[in-house]
Structures are given as structure tokens and as C-alpha cells.
C-alpha positions as CSV (number, residue, x, y, z in Angstrom):
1,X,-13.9,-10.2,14.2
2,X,-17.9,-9.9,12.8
3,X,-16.5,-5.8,11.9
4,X,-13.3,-7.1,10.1
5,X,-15.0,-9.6,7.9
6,X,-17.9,-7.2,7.4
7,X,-15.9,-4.6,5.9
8,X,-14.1,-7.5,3.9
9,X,-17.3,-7.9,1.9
10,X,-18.6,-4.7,1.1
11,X,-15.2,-3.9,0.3
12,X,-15.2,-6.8,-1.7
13,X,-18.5,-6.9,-3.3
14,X,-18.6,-3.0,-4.1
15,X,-15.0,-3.8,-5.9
16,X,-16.6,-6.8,-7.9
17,X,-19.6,-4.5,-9.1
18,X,-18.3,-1.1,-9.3
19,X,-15.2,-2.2,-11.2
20,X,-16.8,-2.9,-14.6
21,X,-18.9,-0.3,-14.2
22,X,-16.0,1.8,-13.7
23,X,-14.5,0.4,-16.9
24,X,-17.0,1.4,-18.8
25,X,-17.4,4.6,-17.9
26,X,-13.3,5.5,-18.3
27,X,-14.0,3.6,-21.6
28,X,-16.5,5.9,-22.6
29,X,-14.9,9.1,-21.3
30,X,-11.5,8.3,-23.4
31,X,-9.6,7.4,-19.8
32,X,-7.2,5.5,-21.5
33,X,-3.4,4.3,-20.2
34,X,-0.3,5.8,-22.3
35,X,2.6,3.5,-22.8
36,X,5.9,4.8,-22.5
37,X,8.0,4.5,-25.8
38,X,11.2,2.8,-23.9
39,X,8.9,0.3,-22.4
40,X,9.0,-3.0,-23.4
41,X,7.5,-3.4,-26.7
42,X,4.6,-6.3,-25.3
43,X,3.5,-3.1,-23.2
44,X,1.8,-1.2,-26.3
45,X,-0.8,-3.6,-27.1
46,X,-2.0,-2.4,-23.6
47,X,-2.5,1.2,-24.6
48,X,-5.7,2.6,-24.3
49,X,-6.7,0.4,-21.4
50,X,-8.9,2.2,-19.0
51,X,-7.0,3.9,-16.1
52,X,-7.8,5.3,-12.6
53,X,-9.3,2.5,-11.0
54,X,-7.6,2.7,-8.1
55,X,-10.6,4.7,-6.9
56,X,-12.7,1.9,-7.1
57,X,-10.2,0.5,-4.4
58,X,-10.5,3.3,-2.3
59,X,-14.5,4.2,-2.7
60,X,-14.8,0.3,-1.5
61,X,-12.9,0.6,0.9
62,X,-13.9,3.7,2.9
63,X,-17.3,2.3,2.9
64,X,-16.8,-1.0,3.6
65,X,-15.1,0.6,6.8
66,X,-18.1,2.8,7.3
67,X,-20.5,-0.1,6.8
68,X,-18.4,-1.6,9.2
69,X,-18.9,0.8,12.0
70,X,-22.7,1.4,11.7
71,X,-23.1,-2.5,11.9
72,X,-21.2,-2.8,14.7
73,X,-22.5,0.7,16.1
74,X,-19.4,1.7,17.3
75,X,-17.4,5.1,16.0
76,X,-14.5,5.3,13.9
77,X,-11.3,5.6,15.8
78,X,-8.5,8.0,15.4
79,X,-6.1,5.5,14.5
80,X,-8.0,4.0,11.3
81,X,-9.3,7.5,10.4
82,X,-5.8,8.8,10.1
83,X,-4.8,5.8,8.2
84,X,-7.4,6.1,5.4
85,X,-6.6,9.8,5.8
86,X,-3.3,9.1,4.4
87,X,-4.5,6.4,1.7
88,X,-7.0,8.6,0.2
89,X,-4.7,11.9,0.5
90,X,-2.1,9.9,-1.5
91,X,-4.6,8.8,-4.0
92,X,-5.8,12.0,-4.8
93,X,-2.2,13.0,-5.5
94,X,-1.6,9.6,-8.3
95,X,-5.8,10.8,-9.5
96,X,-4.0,14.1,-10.3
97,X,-1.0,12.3,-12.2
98,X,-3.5,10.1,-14.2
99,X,-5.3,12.9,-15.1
100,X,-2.6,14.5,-16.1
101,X,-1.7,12.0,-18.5
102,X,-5.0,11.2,-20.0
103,X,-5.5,15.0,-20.4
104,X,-2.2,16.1,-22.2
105,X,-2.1,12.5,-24.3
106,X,1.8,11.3,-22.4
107,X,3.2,8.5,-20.4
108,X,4.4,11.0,-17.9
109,X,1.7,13.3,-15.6
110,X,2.9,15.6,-12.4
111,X,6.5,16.1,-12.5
112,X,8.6,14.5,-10.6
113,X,9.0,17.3,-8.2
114,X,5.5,18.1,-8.0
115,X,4.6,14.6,-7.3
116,X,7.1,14.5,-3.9
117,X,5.7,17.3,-2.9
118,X,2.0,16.2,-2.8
119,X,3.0,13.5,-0.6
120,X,5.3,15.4,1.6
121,X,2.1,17.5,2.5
122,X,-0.2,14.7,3.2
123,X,2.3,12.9,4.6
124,X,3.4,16.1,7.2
125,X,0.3,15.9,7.9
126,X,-0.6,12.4,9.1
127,X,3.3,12.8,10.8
128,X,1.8,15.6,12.9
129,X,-2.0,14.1,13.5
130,X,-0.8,10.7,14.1
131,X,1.2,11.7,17.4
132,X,-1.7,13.5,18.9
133,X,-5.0,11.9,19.7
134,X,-4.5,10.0,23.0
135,X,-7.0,7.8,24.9
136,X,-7.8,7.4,28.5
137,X,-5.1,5.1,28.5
138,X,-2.5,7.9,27.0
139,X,-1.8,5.9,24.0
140,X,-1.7,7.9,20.8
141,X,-1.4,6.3,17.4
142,X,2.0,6.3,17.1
143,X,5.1,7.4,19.4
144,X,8.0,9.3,18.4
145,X,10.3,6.4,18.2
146,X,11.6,4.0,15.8
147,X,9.8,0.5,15.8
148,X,10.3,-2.8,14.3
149,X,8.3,-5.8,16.0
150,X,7.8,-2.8,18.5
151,X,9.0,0.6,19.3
152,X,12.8,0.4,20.4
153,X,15.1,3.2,21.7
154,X,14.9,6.2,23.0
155,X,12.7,8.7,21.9
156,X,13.7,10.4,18.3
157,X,11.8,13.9,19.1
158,X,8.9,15.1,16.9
159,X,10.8,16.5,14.0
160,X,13.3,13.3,13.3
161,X,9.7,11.1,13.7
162,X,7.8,13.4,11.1
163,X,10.9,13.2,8.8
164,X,11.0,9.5,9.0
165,X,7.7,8.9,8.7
166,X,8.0,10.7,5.4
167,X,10.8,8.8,4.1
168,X,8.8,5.7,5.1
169,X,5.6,6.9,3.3
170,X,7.3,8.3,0.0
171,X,9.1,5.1,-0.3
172,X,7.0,2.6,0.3
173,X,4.3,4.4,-2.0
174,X,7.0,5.1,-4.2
175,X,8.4,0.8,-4.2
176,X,4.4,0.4,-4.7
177,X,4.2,2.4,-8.0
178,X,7.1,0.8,-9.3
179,X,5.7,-2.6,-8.9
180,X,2.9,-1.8,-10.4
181,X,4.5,-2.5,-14.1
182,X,2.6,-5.7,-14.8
183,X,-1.0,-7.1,-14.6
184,X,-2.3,-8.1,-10.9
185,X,1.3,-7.5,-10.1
186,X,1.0,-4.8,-7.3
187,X,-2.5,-5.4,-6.2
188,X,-1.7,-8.9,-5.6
189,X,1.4,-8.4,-3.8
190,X,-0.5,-5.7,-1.6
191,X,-3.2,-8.3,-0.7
192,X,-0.5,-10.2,1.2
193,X,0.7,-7.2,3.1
194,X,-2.6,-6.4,3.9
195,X,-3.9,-9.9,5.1
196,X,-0.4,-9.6,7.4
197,X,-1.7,-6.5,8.9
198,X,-5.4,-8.1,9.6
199,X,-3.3,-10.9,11.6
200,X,-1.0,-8.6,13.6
201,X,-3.8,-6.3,14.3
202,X,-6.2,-9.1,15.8
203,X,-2.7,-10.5,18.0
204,X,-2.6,-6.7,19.1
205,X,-5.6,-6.6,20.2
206,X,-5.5,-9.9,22.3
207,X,-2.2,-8.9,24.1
208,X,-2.9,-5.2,24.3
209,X,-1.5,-4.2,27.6
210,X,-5.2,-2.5,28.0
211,X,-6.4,-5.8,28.9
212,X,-3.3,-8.2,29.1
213,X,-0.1,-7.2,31.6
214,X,2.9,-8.7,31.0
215,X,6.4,-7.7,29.5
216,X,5.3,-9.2,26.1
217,X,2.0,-7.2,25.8
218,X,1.7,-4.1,23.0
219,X,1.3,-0.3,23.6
220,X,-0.6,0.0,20.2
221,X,-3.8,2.2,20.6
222,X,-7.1,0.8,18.1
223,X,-5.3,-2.1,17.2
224,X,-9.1,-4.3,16.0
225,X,-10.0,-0.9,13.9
226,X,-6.6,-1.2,12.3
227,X,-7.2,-4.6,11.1
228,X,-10.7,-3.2,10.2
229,X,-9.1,-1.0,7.6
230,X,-6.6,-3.6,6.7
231,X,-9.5,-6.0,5.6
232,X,-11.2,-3.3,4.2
233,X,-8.3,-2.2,1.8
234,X,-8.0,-6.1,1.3
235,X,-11.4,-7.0,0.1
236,X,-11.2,-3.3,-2.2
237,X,-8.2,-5.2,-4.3
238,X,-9.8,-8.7,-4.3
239,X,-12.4,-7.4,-6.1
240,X,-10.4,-5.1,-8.2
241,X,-7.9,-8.1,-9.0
242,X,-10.5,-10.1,-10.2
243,X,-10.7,-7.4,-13.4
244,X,-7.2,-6.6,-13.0
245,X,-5.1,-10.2,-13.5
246,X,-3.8,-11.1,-16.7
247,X,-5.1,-9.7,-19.2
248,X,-5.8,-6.6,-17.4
249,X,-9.5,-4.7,-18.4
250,X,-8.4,-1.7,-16.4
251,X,-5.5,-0.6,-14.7
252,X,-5.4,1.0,-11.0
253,X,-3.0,3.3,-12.4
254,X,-1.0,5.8,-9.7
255,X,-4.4,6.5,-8.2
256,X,-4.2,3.2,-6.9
257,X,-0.8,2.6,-6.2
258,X,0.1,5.8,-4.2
259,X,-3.1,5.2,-2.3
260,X,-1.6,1.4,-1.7
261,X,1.6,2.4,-0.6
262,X,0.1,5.1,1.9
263,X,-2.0,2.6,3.7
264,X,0.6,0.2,4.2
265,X,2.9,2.8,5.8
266,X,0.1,4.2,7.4
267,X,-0.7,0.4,9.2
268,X,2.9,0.4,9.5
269,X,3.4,3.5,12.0
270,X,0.0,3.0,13.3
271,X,1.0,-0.7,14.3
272,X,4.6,0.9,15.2
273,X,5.8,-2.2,13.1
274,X,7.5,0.3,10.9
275,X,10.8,-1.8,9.9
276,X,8.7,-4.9,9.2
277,X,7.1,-3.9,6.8
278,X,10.2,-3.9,5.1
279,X,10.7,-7.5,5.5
280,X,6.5,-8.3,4.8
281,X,6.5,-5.8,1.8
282,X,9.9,-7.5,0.7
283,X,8.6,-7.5,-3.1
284,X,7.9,-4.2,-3.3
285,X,11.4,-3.8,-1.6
286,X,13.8,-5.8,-3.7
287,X,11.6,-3.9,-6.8
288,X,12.9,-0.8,-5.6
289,X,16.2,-1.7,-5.1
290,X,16.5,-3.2,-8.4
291,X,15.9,0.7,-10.1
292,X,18.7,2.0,-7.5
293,X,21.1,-0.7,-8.5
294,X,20.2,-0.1,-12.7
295,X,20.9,3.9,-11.9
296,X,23.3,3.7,-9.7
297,X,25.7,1.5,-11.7
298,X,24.7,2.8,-15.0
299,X,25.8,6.6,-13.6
300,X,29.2,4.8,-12.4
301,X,30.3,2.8,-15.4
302,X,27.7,3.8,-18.3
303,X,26.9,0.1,-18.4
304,X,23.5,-2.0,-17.2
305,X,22.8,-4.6,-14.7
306,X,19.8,-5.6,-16.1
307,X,18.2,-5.2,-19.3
308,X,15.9,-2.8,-17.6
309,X,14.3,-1.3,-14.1
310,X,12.4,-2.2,-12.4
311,X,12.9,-6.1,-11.8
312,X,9.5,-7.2,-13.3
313,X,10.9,-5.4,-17.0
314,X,14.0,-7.3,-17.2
315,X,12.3,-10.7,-17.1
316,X,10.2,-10.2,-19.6
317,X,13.1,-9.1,-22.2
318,X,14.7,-12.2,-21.1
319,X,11.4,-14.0,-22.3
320,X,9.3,-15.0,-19.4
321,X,5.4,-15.0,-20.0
322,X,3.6,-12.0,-18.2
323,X,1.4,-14.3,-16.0
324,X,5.0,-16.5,-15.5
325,X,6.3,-13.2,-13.6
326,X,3.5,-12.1,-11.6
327,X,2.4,-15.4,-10.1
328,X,6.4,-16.0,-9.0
329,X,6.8,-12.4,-7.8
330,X,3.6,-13.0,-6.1
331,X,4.6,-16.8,-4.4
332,X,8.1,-14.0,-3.1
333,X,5.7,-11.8,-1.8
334,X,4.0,-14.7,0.3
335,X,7.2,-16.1,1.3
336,X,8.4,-12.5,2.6
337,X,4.9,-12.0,4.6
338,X,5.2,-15.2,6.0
339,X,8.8,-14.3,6.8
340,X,7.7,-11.4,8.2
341,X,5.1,-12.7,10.5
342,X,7.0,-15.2,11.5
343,X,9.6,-13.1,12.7
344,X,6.7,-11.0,14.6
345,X,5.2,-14.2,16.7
346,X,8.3,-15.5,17.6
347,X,9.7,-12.0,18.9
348,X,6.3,-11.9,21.5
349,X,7.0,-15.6,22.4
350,X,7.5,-15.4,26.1
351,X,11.7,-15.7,26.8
């Protein structure tokens, strides 16, 4: 517990300072946001709003977990290695899209193509890593097998488990980016996921069948260093929200949301809660589906469900406040992570 709420606080506190320092200095530099024309016309007063600081997020986060560790003067384990592995990999794929943008003066950076396949290789890569690894107990960080509250069925076979851990971490990164349309929107929602993660990781830990036997007990290897990271992440967007709610001084921009939606998939295999995290990142979810549905039907009949994609957009054309938006999406986003964790105590009650 003291290594969770350590990393918490320099995680927070290095947010808090570094953020406005950050601001200035993408101030200074020109590091500016590009609005996209077909936006929604409140959207342009935000132009020129410093970008990138998503790698405040992820600077306070990697050493609040470091702080962590040499507090506690225990190493860093595989599992939450691999995990920030996969944030930071993804981050430095939305850092090059940012750039991008800023560089060439345009609301769009790495093409689309180019972009998948950035996180296709980081994400082959923690596929591969995160199956090897074990301990003296022979658990790895993940198993080749589906989960949900647990893993379920039979084994899927390295290749199927590398290809669905990539659909799991391009989408979820993916539904993250998408959310991120509005101030505080995204980071807030991710603060709930997160906090999830530092719960389920502590009830790991105490029914680990390392040191608990019994038919309810989890298979889950470094299940305290994975709430470690999750608290880490979580104190990096506290801070960064604080700068970031309405009216936003500086945007995390796709630095920040790729590097989001990796370390929730990343806690998510890690965890092997991987379903769930549809259900606790349910926001994020019915976000996405809302730009499948708008394409989808607009491809089929040439006509719109919504006034636009994602979600978030078409409220505000139908007149809600900014703030009005993000503080309901964010009270769905608490009711889905509560749904979620919900579902994941009452699964290990005892039958």
C-alpha cells in the first residue's frame, strides 16, 4: 500500500509542477493545437492551445513508479515494466503525430496507416514479451487465453493471443483518442479506469493463489506492482487535469491519449481482466461505437444518426455547455467502473 500511494504523489505533484511549466515552454516554442475545419465551430477559439502534454503524464508517471521502488527498495517487476513499456511506446507514436501537426501547420499528423502501424509494432511487441517472463511460481504476465473476471477456455495458442491483444490495444487506444474531443474529457474518464485497476490489483494481491488456496484465488503474477503503475498513471492525470478541465491551458493531445489507452490495455492483459475493461472503460466504449454507427449508416443510406461523431460532438451542436458534457460523460464513466467492479467482486464471492 505505502508503494502505491507513494507513486500517487510524485506522480501527482510532478504533474501539478511540471505542467505549467510545460505550458510555457510549448507556448514559447509555437506547440500550438490545430482545429480541424469540420469541427464544431466553439472548437476554434481553442486553436493555438499548447499541445503534447501527455508527456508530462507519462514523465510523472515513470518516476513516480521509480520513486516508488527505491522507497520501498524493491526492483521493478516484469509485469509493470512491460506495462509502462507499452504506455510510453504508444506515446511516442501520438508525440510523433503531434509533431507532425505542429510542424506542417494541419489538424491531421501520421496518416492513418502509418499511425496503425506504430502501434502494431509496440503492441507485437508487448504481445510477445508479455507471455514470457515467468516466476518461481511459473506465472508469466499474461497466458494465452481469453479472460474476463479471469482467464476462461482453453488455450488460444500464441499467434491468436498476440493478434488479440492487438485488436485490444489499438482499440482501446484508439476509443481513448476519440474521447479526447473535449476539455478534461478523456483524462477524467481515464482516472476512473485507473483507480478500478489500483482496487482489482490490491484484491489480487490478497487472494493471489501464491499465498491464498482456494478455487476463488487469482493466477495473476505482480498483481501490487500493477496497482503501483495504475496509481502512478492516476496521480500523472490528477495533476494534469487540474490544468486540463474546462477551459483547458494545454491539451494532452495524441501523446497522451495513445499512451492512456496502452496502459489500460496493458493493466488489462496483465490483470487477464481483458473483457472488463470493456464494461469499466464503458465511456470510452459507447464513444467508439457512436463513430461506427455515424459511418456505418451514413455509408448505407447517405444519411446521419447524429449531427456528428464522436458522441461528445453531437451534444454540443444540440446546445449543451462544454463543462455540461464532460461532467455527465464523466458521472457514465463512474457508473460503468462501478459496474464493472461490481461485476468483479461478486464473480470471486465464494458459490
Amino acid at each position: 500500500m505505502r508503494d502505491i500511494l507513494i507513486a500517487a504523489a510524485v506522480a501527482l505533484v510532478l504533474a501539478l509542477i511540471g505542467t505549467p511549466l510545460a505550458i510555457r515552454l510549448f507556448s514559447r516554442r509555437g506547440y500550438g493545437q490545430m482545429i480541424r475545419e469540420e469541427g464544431p465551430s466553439g472548437h476554434h477559439d481553442k486553436r493555438g492551445t499548447p499541445t503534447m502534454g501527455g508527456t508530462v503524464i507519462i514523465v510523472g508517471s515513470l518516476i513516480g513508479y521509480g520513486v516508488a521502488h527505491l522507497a520501498s527498495g524493491t526492483p521493478p517487476t516484469a509485469s509493470g515494466l512491460l506495462v509502462l513499456f507499452l504506455m510510453t511506446g504508444l506515446g511516442a507514436v501520438g508525440f510523433l503525430d503531434d509533431f507532425i501537426k505542429i510542424y506542417k501547420q494541419r489538424s491531421l499528423g501520421l496518416r492513418s496507416g502509418a499511425k496503425l502501424m506504430g502501434q502494431v509494432l509496440v503492441g507485437v511487441v508487448f504481445a510477445i514479451l508479455v507471455l514470457r517472463f515467468p516466476n518461481s511460481y511459473g506465472t508469466t504476465p499474461a497466458a494465452p487465453y481469453l479472460s474476463f473476471l479471469r482467464d476462461f477456455g482453453p488455450p488460444i495458442g500464441v499467434a491468436l493471443f498476440v493478434i488479440w491483444a492487438l485488436i485490444l490495444i489499438a482499440g482501446i487506444s484508439n476509443a481513448v483518442n476519440l474521447t479526447d474531443g473535449l476539455d478534461g474529457l478523456a483524462s477524467g474518464a481515464a482516472v476512473m479506469v485507473l483507480a478500478s485497476y489500483v482496487l482489482i490489483g490490491n484484491w489480487q494481491l490478497r487472494n493471489s493463489c501464491e499465498a491464498v488456496l482456494g478455487p476463488n484465488c487469482y493466477w495473476v503474477r505482480d498483481p501490487l506492482d500493477l496497482a503501483v503503475v495504475a496509481a502512478a498513471v492516476l496521480g500523472g492525470c490528477v495533476g494534469f487535469l487540474w490544468w486540463n478541465a474546462p477551459p483547458a491551458r494545454i491539451f494532452m493531445g495524441d501523446t497522451g491519449s495513445l499512451a492512456l489507452g496502452g496502459v489500460l490495455a496493458g493493466l488489462a492483459v496483465t490483470t487477464r481482466t481483458q473483457l472488463l475493461l470493456l464494461i469499466l472503460g464503458g465511456l470510452f466504449v459507447i464513444i467508439t461505437a457512436s463513430v461506427i454507427i455515424q459511418v456505418g449508416f451514413f455509408k448505407m443510406t447517405r444519411k446521419r444518426v447524429f449531427k456528428m461523431a464522436p458522441l461528445q460532438h453531437h451534444f454540443e451542436l444540440s446546445g449543451w455547455a462544454e463543462t455540461t458534457i464532460v461532467v455527465r460523460f464523466w458521472l457514465i464513466a463512474a457508473l460503468c467502473a462501478a459496474i464493472g467492479l461490481g461485476a468483479f467482486y461478486v464473480e470471486w464471492m465464494p458459490k
